[in-house]
N, C-alpha and C positions, 0 to 999 in steps of 0.2 A: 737386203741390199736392193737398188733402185737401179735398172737395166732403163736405159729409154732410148728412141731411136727417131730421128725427126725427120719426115717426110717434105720433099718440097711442095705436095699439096697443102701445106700451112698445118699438117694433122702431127702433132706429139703424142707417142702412146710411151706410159711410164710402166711397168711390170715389177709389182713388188714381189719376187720369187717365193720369199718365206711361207707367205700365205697363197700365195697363187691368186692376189688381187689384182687388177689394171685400173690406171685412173689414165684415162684420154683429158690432155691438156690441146683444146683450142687456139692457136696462135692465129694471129690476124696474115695476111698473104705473106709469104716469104720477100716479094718485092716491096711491100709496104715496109716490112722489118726493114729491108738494108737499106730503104731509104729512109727510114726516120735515124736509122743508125749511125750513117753517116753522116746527117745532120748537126747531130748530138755529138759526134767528135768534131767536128767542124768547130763548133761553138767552144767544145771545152779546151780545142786546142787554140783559138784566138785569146779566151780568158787566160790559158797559160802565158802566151805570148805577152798579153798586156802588163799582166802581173810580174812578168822578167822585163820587161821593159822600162818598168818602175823603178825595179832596185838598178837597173841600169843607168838610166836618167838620177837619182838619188846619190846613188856614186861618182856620177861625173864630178857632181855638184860637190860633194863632199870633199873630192879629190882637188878641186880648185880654191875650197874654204884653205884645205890645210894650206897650200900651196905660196898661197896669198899672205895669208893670216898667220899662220903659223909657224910654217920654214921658211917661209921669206926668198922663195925661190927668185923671184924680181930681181931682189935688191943684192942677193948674192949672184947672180948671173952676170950685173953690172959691175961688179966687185970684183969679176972677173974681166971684165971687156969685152961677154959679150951680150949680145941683144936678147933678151927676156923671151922664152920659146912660145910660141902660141900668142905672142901678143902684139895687137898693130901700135904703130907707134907714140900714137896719142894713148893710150891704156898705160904703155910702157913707159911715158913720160911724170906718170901720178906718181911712180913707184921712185926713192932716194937711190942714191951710189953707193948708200956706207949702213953698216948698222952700230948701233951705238950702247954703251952699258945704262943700265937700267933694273929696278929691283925684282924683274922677272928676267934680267938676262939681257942678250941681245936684241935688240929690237931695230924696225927701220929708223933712222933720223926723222925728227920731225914728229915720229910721231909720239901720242901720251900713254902714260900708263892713269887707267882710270878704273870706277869697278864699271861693272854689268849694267849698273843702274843708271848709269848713265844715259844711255843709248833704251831704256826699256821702260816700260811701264804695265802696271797689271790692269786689268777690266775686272771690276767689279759691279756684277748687272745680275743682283738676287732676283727670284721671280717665283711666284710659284707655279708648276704644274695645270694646276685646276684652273689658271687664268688664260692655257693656253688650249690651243689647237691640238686633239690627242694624238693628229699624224705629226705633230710636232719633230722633228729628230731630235735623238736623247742620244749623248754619247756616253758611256759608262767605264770605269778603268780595265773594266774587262772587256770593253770592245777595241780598246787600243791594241794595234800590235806593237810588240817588243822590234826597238829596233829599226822604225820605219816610219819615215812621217806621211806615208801614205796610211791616213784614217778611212778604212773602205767600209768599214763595218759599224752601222748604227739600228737604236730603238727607237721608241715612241715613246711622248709625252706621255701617254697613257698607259703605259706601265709602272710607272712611277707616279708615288704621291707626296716626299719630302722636298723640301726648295731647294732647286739648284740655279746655277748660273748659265746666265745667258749668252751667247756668242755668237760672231755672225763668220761667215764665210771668209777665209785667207789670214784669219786670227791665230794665232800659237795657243795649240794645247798641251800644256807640262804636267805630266801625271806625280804631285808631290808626295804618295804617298810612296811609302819604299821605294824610293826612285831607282834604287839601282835594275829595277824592272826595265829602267830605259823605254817608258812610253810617252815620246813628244811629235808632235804630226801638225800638220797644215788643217786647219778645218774646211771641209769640202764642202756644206754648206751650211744655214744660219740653222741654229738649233740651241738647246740647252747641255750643259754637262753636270756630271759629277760637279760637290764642295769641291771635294781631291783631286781633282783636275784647273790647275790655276790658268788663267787666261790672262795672252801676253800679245802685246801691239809694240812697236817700236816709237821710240818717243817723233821719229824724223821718217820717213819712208824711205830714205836713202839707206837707213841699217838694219830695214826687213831681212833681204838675203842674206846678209851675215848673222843677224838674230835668229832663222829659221836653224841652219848649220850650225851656230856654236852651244846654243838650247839642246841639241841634240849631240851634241860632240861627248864622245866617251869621258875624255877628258873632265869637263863641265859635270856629266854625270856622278862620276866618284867623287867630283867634290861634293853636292849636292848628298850625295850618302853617305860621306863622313861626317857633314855638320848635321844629319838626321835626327831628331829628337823621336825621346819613344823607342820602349824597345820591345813588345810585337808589334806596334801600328806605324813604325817611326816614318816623321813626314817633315820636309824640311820646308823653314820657314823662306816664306818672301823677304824679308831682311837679310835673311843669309845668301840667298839667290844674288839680292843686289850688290852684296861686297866683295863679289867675285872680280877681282884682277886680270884686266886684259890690258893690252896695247892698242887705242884707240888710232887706227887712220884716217886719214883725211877725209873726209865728207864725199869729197866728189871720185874720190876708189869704192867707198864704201856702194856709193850711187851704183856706179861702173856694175860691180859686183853685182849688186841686185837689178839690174837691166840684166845680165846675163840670166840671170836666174828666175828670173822672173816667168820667161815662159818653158822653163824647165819642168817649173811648179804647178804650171796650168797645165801642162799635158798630163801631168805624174794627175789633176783631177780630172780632165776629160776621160782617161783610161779608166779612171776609177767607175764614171757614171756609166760607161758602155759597155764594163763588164756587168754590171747590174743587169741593162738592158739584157745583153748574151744569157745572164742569170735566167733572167724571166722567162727567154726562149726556150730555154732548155728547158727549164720546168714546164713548161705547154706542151713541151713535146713527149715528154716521160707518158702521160694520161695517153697519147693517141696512142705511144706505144703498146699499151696494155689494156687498152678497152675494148680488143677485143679476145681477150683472153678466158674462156672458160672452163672450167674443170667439170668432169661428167664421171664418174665413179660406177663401176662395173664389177 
């Protein structure tokens, strides 16, 4: 058993009893410690912050998709006689009085039922590897997290040597293979991905924000894993993606929508780059911690 006792003159002596051995452990000054220590909570307590700040902001966003899009809170609030909660009145003027039948159900007047593919289209920009720059960013299905279209986590060109696809910065990336993994995210900056990662733009810029949210919507997911092909690798095809059934609204909501959202999505990347930064610091600081750490055996 290990007895040890730490002196504020920076001296640790460790006493293995068994054998009646000591190892003196060096620590760097006790004031050095609690101040690189605190440092290092500092830091990792702002990357927590950022990182809940993320699913915060994603949620909002998500919370407004369905709102909009989905339950049609608008158009039943005026259904009722009264004014649309959260919304000035030009916003609130996009939105109909009435909902109307339609082969997905109720939907606002006015608007269509059409598929996905409407409104989307994929990027296909093969490249190889070797042609590129090895600090290249490489995004892989396994750097996706489940569940979050905050993509904070990337490789290098130069660990990879099969062709993948090219993508630039605020592009949709839909991970098709077992989708019910649920990995769809905003790309944070221009780099290459995975085949199995499909890259998605919207055909209008007005139906970014609603493409970002409904690509990622549970919903949308399970369907995309029920028409799965393949059954250990199953990956659902682009064709099937595009036949997907929504109620299209009007352009200038749609617009509305993604003005809203827009700098939702920039923050949810700024947080992402300056926890990186935070990253780094912390890691500089670990080394001072323990450089001056020696062990002397007695």
């Amino acid at each position: 058993m290990w007895q040890h006792q730490v002196q504020h003159t920076g001296i640790a002596r460790f006493q293995y009893t068994r054998f009646s051995e000591s190892v003196t452990v060096k620590l760097p000054p006790l004031n050095k410690q609690r101040s690189i220590s605190l440092q290092l909570n500092t830091l990792n307590a702002k990357i927590t912050l950022n990182s809940k700040i993320n699913r915060t902001l994603e949620a909002m966003a998500r919370a407004l998709f369905k709102s909009w899009f989905i339950a049609f809170d608008p158009v039943r609030a005026k259904m009722e006689g009264r004014q649309p909660a959260g919304l000035d009145p030009e916003t609130a003027a996009l939105f109909p009085e009435r909902l109307v039948d339609s082969e997905l159900g109720l939907i606002p007047e006015g608007w269509e039922v059409k598929s996905l593919g409407e409104i989307m289209k994929k990027v296909s920009d093969g490249v190889d590897p070797d042609d590129l720059s090895p600090s290249t960013p490489y995004i892989g299905l396994g750097d996706m997290p489940e569940r979050s279209i905050a993509l904070d986590t990337w490789g290098q060109a130069g660990d990879v040597n099969s062709r993948k696809s090219k993508f630039k910065k605020g592009q949709i990336l839909f991970g098709r293979l077992r989708p019910y993994f649920h990995k769809v995210g905003i790309a944070p900056v221009d780099g290459i991905s995975s085949t199995d990662i499909q890259i998605i733009i919207p055909k209008k810029f007005e139906w970014y924000g609603y493409l970002v949210c409904m690509l990622s919507d549970p919903t949308f997911i399970d369907y995309c894993t029920s028409v799965s092909s393949g059954t250990r690798m199953p990956r659902v095809k682009w064709s099937d993606m595009q036949k997907y059934k929504i109620a299209i609204a009007p352009d200038k909501l749609a617009d509305q929508f993604t003005k809203w959202t827009q700098p939702v999505f920039k923050q949810i990347i700024t947080n992402i780059f300056q926890n990186k930064t935070l990253e780094k610091q912390r890691d500089a600081l670990l080394p001072a911690l323990l450089s001056g750490v020696q062990v002397v055996e007695s």
